[in-house]
Structures are given as C-alpha cells and as structure tokens.
C-alpha positions as CSV (number, residue, x, y, z in Angstrom):
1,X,0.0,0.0,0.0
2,X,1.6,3.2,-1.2
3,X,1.2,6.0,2.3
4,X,1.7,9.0,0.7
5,X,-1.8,9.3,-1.1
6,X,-2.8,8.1,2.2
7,X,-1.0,10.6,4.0
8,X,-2.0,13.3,1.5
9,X,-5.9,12.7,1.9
10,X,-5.8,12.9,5.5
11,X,-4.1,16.0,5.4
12,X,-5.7,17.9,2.9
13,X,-9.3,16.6,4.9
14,X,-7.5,18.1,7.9
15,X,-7.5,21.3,5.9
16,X,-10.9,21.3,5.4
17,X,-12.4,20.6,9.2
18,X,-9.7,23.4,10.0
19,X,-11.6,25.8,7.4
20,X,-14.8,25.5,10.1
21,X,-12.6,26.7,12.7
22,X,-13.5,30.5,11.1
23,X,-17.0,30.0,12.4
24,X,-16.5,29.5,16.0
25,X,-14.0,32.2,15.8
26,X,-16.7,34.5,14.6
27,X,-19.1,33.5,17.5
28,X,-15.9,34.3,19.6
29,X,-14.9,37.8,18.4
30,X,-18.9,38.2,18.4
31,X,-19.1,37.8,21.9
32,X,-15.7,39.1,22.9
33,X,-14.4,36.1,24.1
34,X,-11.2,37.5,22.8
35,X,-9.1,34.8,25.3
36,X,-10.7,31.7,23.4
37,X,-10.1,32.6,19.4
38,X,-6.0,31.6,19.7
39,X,-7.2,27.7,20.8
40,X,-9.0,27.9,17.2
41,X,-7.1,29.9,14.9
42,X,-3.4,28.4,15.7
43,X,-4.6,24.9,14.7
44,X,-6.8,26.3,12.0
45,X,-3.6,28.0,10.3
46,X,-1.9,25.3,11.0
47,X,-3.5,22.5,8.7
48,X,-5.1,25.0,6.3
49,X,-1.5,25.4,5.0
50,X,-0.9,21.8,5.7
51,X,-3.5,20.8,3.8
52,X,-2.6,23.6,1.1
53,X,1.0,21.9,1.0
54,X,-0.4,18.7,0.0
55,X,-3.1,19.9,-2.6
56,X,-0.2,21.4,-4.2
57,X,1.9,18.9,-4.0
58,X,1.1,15.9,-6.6
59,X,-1.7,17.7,-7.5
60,X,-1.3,16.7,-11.2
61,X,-0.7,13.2,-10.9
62,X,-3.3,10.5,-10.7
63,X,-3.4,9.1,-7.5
64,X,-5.5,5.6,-7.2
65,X,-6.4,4.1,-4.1
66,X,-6.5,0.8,-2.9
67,X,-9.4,-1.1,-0.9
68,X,-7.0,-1.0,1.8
69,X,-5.9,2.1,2.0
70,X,-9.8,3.0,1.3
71,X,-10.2,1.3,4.7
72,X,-7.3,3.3,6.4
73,X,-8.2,6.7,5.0
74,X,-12.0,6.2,6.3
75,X,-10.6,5.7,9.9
76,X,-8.0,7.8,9.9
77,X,-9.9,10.9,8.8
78,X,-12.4,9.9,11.1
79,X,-9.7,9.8,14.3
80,X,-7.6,12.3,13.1
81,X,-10.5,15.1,12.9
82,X,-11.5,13.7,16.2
83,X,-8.1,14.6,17.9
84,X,-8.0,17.9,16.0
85,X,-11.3,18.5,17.2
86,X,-10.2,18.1,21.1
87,X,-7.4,20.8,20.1
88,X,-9.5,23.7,21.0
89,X,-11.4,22.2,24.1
90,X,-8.5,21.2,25.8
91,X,-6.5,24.1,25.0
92,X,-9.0,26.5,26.5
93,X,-8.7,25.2,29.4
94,X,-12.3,24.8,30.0
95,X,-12.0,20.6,29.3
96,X,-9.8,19.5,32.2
97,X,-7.7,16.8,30.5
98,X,-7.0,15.7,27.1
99,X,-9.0,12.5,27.6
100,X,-12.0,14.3,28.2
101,X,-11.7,16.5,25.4
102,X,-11.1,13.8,22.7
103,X,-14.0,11.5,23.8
104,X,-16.4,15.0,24.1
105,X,-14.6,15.4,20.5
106,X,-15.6,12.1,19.4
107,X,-18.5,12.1,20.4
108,X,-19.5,14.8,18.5
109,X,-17.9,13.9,15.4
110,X,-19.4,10.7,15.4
111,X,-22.5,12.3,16.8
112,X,-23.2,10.1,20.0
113,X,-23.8,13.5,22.0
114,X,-22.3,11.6,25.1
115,X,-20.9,14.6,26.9
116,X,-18.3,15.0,29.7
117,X,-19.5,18.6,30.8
118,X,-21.2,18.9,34.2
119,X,-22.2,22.2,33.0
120,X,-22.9,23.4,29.5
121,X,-23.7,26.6,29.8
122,X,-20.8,28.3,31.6
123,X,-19.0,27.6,28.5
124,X,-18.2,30.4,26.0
125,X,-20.7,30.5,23.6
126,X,-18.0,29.5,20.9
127,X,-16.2,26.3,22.3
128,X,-20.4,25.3,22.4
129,X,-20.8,26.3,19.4
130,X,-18.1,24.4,17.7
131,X,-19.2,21.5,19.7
132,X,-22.1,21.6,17.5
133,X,-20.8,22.4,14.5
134,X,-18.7,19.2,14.8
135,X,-21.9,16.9,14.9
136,X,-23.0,18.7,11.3
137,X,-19.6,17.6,10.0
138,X,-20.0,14.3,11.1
139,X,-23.1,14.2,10.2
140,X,-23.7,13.8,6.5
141,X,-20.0,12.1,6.8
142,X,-16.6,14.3,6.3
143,X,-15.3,11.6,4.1
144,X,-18.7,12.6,2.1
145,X,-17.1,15.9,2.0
146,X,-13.7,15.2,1.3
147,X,-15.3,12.1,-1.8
148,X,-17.1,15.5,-3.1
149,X,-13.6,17.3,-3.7
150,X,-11.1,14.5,-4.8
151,X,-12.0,15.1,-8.1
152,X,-10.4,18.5,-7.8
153,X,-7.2,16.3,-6.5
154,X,-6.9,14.4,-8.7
155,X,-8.4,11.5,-6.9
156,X,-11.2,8.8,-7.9
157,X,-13.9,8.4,-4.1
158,X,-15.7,5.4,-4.6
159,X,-13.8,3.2,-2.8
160,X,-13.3,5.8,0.0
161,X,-17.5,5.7,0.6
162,X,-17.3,1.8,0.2
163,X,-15.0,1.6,3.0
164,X,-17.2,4.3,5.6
165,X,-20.6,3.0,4.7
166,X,-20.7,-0.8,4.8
167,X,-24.8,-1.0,5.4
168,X,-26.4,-3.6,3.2
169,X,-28.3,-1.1,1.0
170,X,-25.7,1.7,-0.9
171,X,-26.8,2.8,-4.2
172,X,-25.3,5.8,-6.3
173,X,-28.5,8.5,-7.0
174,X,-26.3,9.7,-10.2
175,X,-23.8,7.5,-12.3
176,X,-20.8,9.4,-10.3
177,X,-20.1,9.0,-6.6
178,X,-18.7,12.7,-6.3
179,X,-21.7,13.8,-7.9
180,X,-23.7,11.9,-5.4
181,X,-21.6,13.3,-2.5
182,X,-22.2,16.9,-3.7
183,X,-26.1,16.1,-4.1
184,X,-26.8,14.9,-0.7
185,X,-24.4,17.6,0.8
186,X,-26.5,20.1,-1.1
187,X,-29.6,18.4,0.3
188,X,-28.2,18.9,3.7
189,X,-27.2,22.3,3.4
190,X,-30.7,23.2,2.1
191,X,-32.2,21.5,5.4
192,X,-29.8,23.3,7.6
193,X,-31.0,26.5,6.2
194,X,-34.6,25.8,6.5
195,X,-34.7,24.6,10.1
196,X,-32.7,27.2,10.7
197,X,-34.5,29.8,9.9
198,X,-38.2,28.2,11.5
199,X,-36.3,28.2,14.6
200,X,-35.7,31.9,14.2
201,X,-39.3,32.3,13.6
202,X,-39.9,30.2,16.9
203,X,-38.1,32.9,18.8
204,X,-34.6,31.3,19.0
205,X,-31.6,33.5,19.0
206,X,-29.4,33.3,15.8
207,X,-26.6,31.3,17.8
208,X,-28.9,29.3,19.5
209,X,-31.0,28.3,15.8
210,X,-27.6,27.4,14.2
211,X,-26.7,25.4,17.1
212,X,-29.7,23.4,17.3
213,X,-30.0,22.7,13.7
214,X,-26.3,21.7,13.5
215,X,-26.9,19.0,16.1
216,X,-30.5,17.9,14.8
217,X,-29.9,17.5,10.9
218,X,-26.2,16.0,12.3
219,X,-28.4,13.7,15.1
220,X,-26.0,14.5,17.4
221,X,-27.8,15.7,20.7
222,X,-24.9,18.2,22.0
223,X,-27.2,21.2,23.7
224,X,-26.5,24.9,24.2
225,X,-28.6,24.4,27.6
226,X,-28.2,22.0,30.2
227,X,-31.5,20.9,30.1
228,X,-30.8,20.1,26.5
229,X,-33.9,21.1,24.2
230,X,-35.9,21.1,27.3
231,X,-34.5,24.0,28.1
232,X,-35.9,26.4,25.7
233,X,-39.4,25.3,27.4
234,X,-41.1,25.8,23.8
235,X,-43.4,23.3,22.0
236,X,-42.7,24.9,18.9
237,X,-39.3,24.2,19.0
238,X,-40.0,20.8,20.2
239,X,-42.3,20.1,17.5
240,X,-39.4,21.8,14.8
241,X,-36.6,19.8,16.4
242,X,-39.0,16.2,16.3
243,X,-39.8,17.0,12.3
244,X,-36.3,18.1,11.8
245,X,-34.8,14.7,13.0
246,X,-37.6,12.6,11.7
247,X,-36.0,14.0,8.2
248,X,-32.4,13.2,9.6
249,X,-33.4,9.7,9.6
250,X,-34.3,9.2,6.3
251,X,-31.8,7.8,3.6
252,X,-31.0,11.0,2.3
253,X,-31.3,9.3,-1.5
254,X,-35.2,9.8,-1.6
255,X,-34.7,13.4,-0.9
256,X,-33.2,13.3,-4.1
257,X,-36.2,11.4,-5.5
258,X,-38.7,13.8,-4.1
259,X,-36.6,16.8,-5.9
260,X,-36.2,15.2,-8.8
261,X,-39.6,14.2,-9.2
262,X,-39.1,10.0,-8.7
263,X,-42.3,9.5,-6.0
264,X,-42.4,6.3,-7.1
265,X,-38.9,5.5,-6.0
266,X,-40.5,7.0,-2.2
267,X,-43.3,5.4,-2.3
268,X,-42.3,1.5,-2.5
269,X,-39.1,1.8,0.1
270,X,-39.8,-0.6,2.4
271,X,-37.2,1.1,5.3
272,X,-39.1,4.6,5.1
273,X,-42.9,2.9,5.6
274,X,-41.3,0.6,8.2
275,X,-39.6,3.2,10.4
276,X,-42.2,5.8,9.9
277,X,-44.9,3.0,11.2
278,X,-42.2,2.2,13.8
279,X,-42.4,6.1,14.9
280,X,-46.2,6.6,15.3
281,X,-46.8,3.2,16.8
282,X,-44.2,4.1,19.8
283,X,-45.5,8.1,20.0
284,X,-49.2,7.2,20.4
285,X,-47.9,3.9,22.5
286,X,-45.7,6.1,24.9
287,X,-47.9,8.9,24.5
288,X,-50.6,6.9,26.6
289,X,-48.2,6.0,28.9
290,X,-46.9,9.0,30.3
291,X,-50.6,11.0,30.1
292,X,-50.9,10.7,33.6
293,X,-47.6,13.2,33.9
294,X,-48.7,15.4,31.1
295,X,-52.4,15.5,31.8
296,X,-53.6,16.2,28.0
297,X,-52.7,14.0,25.5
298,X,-51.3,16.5,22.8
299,X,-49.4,17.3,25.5
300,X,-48.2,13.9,26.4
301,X,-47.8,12.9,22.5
302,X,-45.4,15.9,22.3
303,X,-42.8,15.1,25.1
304,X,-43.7,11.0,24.0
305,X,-42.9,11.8,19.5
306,X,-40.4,14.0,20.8
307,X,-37.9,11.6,22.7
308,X,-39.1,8.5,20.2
309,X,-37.5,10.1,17.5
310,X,-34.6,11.4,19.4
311,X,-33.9,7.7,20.4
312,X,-34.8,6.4,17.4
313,X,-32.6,8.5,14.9
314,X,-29.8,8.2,17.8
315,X,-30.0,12.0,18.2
316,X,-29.7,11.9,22.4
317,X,-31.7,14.9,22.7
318,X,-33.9,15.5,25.7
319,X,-36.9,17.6,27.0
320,X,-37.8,15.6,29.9
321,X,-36.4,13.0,32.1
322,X,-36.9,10.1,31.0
323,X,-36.1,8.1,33.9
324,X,-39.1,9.9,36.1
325,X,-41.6,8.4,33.3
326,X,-43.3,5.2,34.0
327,X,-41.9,1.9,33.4
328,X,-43.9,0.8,30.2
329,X,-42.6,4.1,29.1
330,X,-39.3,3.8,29.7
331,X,-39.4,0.2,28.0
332,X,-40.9,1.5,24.5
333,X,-37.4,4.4,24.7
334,X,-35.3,1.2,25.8
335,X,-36.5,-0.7,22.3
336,X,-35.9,1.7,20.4
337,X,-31.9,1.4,21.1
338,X,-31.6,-1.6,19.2
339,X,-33.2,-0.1,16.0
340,X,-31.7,2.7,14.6
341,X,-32.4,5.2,12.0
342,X,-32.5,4.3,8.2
343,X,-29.5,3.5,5.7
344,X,-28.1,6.4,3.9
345,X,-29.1,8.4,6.9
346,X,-26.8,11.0,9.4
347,X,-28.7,8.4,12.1
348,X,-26.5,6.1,14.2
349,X,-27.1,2.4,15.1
350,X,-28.2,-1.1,14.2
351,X,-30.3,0.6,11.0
352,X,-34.0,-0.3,9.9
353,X,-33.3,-2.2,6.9
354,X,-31.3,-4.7,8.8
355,X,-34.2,-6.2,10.9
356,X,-36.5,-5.7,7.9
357,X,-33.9,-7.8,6.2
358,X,-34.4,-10.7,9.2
359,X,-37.7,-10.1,9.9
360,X,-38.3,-11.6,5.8
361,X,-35.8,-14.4,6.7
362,X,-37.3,-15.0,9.0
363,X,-41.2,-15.3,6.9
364,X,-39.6,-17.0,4.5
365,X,-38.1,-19.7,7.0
366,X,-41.3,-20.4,8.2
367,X,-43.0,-20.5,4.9
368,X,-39.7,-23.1,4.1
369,X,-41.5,-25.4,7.3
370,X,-45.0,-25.6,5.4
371,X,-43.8,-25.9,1.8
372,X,-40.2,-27.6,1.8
373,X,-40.0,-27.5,-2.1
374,X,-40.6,-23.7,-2.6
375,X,-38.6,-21.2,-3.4
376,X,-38.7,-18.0,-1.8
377,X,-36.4,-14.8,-2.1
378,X,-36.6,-11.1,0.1
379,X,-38.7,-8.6,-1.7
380,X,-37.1,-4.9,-0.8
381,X,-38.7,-2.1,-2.4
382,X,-40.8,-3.9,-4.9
383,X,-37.5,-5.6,-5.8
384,X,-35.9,-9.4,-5.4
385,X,-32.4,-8.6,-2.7
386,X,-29.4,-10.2,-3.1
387,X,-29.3,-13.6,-1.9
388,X,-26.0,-13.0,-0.1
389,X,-27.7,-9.5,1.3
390,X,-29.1,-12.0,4.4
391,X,-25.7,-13.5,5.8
392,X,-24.6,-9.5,5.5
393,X,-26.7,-8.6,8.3
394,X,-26.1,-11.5,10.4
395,X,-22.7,-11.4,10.2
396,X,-23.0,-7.6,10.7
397,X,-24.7,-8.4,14.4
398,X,-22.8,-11.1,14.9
399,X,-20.1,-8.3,15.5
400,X,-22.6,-5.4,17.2
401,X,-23.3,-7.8,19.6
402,X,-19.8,-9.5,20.3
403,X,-19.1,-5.3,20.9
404,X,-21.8,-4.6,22.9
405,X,-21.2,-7.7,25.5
406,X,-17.2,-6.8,25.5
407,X,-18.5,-3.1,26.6
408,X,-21.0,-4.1,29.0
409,X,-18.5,-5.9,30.6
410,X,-15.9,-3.2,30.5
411,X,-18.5,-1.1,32.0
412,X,-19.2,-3.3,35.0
413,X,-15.1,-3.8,35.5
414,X,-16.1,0.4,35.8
415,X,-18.1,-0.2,38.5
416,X,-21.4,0.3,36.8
417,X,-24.7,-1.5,37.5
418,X,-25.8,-4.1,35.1
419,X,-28.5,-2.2,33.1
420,X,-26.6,1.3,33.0
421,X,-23.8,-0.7,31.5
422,X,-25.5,-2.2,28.9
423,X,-27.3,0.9,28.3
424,X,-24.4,2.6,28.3
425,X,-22.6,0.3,25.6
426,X,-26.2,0.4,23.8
427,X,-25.9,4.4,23.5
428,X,-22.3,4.9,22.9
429,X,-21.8,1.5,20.1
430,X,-25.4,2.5,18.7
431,X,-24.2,6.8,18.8
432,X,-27.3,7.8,21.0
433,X,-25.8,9.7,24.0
434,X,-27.9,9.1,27.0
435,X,-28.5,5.8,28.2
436,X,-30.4,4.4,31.3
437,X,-29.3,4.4,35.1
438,X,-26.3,7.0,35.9
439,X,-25.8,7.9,32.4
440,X,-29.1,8.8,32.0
441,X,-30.4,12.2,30.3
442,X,-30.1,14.2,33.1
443,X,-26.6,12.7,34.1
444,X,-23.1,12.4,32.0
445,X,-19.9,10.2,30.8
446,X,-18.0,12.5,33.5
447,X,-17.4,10.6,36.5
448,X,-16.4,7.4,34.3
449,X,-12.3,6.0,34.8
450,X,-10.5,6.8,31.6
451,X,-10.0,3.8,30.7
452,X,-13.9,3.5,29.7
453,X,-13.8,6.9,28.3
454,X,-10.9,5.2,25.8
455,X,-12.8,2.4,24.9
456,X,-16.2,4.4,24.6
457,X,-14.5,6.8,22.0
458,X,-13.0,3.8,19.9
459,X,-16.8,2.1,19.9
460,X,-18.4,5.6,19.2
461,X,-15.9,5.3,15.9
462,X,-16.8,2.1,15.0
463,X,-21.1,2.4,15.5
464,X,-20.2,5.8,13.6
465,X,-18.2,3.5,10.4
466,X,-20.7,0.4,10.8
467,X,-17.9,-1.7,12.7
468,X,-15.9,-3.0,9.7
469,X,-13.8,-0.2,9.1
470,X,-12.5,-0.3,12.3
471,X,-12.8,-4.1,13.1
472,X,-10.5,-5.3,9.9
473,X,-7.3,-4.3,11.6
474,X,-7.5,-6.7,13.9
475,X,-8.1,-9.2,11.2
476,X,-4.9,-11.5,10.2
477,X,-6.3,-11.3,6.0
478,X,-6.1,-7.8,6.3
479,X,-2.6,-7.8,6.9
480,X,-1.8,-10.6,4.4
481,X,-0.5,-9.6,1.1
C-alpha cells in the first residue's frame, strides 16, 4: 500500500475541518471572548496550509487508491479530525484533561452526543458552538465531504464511501459517486437553512437556531442548555426539532427522488414505511403511557414523539427526564436502542433495513416449514435482494453484539450496574448519548475512569463507520499480502 496518497488525503481533509474553525471564531470575536479565538485559529492555520501543501503537492498526478488504503483513509480521517477536534477544548482550558476533550470530541464527530460537561452553559458560547458544529460535519459524513472534492485532487472516491458506509443497501443517485456526495451535501445544506431559519421564527436566538440545527440534521444531541432542548421550554421548538430529526433519519437518497420528481422511488421503500410506522406506533404507544404526567394527550404525545425520535434516529436529545416516566414508558425508549435510524441516513445504530432484512428471513423460514420444495427470495422495495444481502446482516450483528457484551462488561469492570452498563454500551456503540441508570439524560460520561472513556470513543468510531472499518485491523487477512 503506497502511504503518501494516504498521507496526503488525510491531510488535505484536515484542511478542510480546520476551514470551520473560522465559524467558532466568529461566534468568539462576536461575543468578545477575545481569550478563546487563539485555541481555534493556531490549529486552524496550521492545517489549512498543511493541507494547502499537500493539494499542491502531486496535485497533477493521478493518485489511485486501494481497498486498503480506502479502509485506512476512512478511519483515519475519522480519528484524526477527532483529535483535531479536542485541540480547541482542551486548550482553552475549560475541558480538564486531554482525555475528556477527545472523547467530548468524538462524540461529536461521530455524533453520539455523550458529553463530559457537568455544565454546558458556563461555556463560551463559541467552544459550544463548535461543539455543534462538529456533529453537522459528522453528520452527512466528512469523508462525504472530502469524496465530493477529490476530483479536484486528482483523486477517484468510490472506494473511500465503500469503506465508511458498509450498510447492506448503498446505491449511487447519479452514475458518479462525487456527484452523489455533492447532491446529498447540497440536500443537507438546504435543510440546515430551513430549520434554521423556522427556529428563528420560533423565537430562538441566531446562535442558539444554528446550534440546534447543527446537532439535529447532524443527530448529534450536544445542547447549548443544560436541560438540553428542554430548556428552551417551547413546544414549537419541540415540534421543529422532532420533524427536523424525523427527516435526519431518512436515507438522504429519496430526498433526491422527491426533488427530482421520482415519487415512485418513495413510495415503494420498504425502510421509510417501516420506520415511519415504527415512529407513530411508539408516539401514540408512549404517549398513553406518560398522560398521567402530562395530563392532556397532545401534550403527552409531544414530550412521548419528541424523545421516540430522538432515540430512534440516535440523536440523544432530551426535554424531559426520561427516567421519572413510567416503566412501560421507559421500556418503549429502551426498544428503540436496538433499532436505529435508516441507511443512507446522518442516524446512528443497528439501522432499519437490517431487521427488515431478518424479519423476511425469518417469513420465509417459516414459509420453508410448510412448503419444503418452494422457493422463496426477500422482496425490498418492490425488488428481489441479493441472496448473499441475508448473511450480511447477520454477520454484521454477529459483531454489534460481540461489541456490545465486551463493553457491557468493561462497564461493569467500571463499576457500573448491570443495566446502565449495557445501556451505556447500547448508547455509545449505537451513537445515541444518553442511556439508562447514571448515564441517563439528566446525568453524563463524567465521572467514568478513563480507561472507559478510551474504549467508549473507539466504539463511538466504529457504530459511527458500521464496525468494519475499524474491526479489519485486527483481522490476520487484512494484513496478508
């Protein structure tokens, strides 16, 4: 494997994150917190003209990449921007220790929203504010971003999205993949502006609407208030916020189709009727469960839709405790972090397709028992799947759940209880944020020895690349010629 196109990738992708830095150090000049913008613009020069040195560097040659270094280049850019990331927290001295700052950077970037912070809001507004920012980046994928810009390097970015998105439904919207990168980026961008500007409307500061919408189109969950969303005490932000992630959880593809005029394409995916079905079913369900908090039952359906989505699109975001709600409540939110969000979406975890995937197996198994000489395939979106698409998935959680045991385990060598443990490995492998028990919504990842806080950040990276990308290392093939 040659390193230097490697080397250069990462790099110039450095470049790029560091290009955001100008926006925190806006928000910093803005509100004269004249002390924080060196943390951000020291690193920012400093791999904007590292990056800058490798563009021009090579930059008319034709550099290929191979499947492996496809594999390294996804987890490196993905760690590297994480460490960059922790630069500015630690440096301002408001993160006490560099271990604390990558996992709060990782977590962002990866967009778990599992914070470290006892208190959010005595940060400067910027350091928050770039906290956020770093769950939009993550969000739509900076490899995405960096795939959408090779071409101007020189370099093909096919095999670079192969290697971060390993889900078992990956189409191309357009013949090229940069193209497709640009599309969906545009997509997002269009969103950000939109909610944006309703949350504006709602009443929301300008700081506060960009925040918000950073972490909700990102599914991040990261809060300018400690009370998280709740702490706006609006329902029409609530209601904004639970549309806003509803569309984060979509596979960003149909958005396309809906722009370009393909209903049909919408209509007959299998995912988006599933998890919207999934969605109303556990609102109303919940709903009913918590109206004797809430008294009426719009009321109760809008703290109940509200939290089902965050959960289910592993956004982490929170207008209630969740642990003073009753127990059937509390189970339908507890579900829901085994799911997911859908393929192709800035959602975290085990994906919808996956168990829709199984849950056919699994009719077709049985249909197998009554007529042994039949033949029977899975039907997904008015189409006959791959035959091969079914050992995919279970080798897929085969591996989520070898993860999640090893973490629940590590957790209790923590000294956690049983359930917050597994919640705890649930939210982090899954990128959800809160969990159950001490590391509940109204709690955080603080008080945690740093050797969990280690191994939480490397199983927020590999939920965040679908475990392959950062599993093959440790394979012996992968290291055979």
């Amino acid at each position: 494997m040659n390193f230097w196109p490697v080397f250069r990738i990462i790099c110039i992708l450095l470049g790029f994150v560091g290009i955001t830095f100008i926006m925190p150090v806006g928000v910093a000049l803005y509100f004269a917190e004249y002390d924080i913008v060196p943390v951000f613009a020291i690193p920012m020069i400093t791999v904007f003209f590292l990056g800058l040195l490798c563009v021009l560097s090579g930059k008319n040659k034709n550099w290929r990449i191979s499947v492996r270094g496809a594999f390294v280049v996804a987890a490196l850019s993905w760690i590297s921007a994480s460490f960059l990331g922790a630069v500015p927290l630690y440096f301002s001295g408001y993160v006490p220790s560099f271990t604390d700052a990558l996992f709060e950077s990782v977590s962002a970037f990866t967009t778990t929203g599992a914070t470290i912070l006892n208190d959010i809001e005595a940060l400067p507004k910027s350091l928050n504010f770039w906290r956020c920012l770093m769950h939009w980046l993550g969000g739509m994928g900076i490899v995405a971003l960096t795939v959408a810009l090779l071409p101007l390097l020189g370099i093909g970015g096919f095999q670079l999205i192969k290697a971060e998105t390993t889900g078992p439904e990956k189409s191309k919207v357009t013949p090229k993949i940069t193209t497709t990168a640009k599309i969906l980026w545009v997509i997002y961008v269009a969103l950000t502006i939109l909610q944006t500007v309703l949350l504006l409307f709602s009443g929301l500061g300008f700081i506060d609407s960009v925040a918000v919408t950073f972490a909700t189109l990102g599914t991040g969950g990261f809060a300018l208030k400690n009370a998280s969303i709740g702490g706006y005490n609006s329902a029409v932000v609530d209601w904004i916020c639970t549309l806003f992630m509803l569309l984060a959880g979509i596979n960003f593809s149909l958005f396309f189709y809906a722009v370009t005029g393909k209903m049909q394409e919408i209509y007959r995916n299998t995912e988006l009727k599933v998890y919207l079905l999934i969605i109303a079913f556990f609102s109303v369900a919940t709903a009913f469960f918590v109206l004797p908090r809430y008294g009426a039952f719009l009321n109760a359906l809008r703290y109940a839709a509200f939290h089902v989505v965050s959960i289910i699109t592993t956004t982490g975001f929170a207008t209630d405790d969740y642990l003073l709600w009753s127990e059937p409540a509390q189970f339908m939110l507890f579900l829901l972090f085994f799911t997911g969000a859908c393929s192709g979406s800035t959602g975290g975890g085990i994906k919808i397709i996956r168990w829709v995937i199984l849950a056919k197996q699994g009719s077709n198994e049985i249909s197998k028992m009554l007529h042994p000489h039949g033949i029977f395939s899975i039907q997904l979106n008015g189409k006959i799947g791959r035959k091969d698409v079914v050992f995919s998935v279970a080798a897929f959680l085969y591996f989520y759940f070898f993860l999640l045991f090893v973490t629940t385990f590590l957790g209790t060598l923590a000294h956690l209880d049983l359930f917050t443990a597994l919640t705890g490995a649930l939210s982090t492998l899954g990128n959800i944020g809160p969990a159950f028990g001490k590391l509940g919504p109204a709690c955080n990842y603080s008080f945690l020895p740093d050797f969990l806080k280690w191994w939480y950040s490397f199983v927020m990276l590999a939920g965040r690349l679908e475990l392959y990308t950062m599993i093959i290392y440790f394979t012996r093939s992968y290291w055979k010629k």
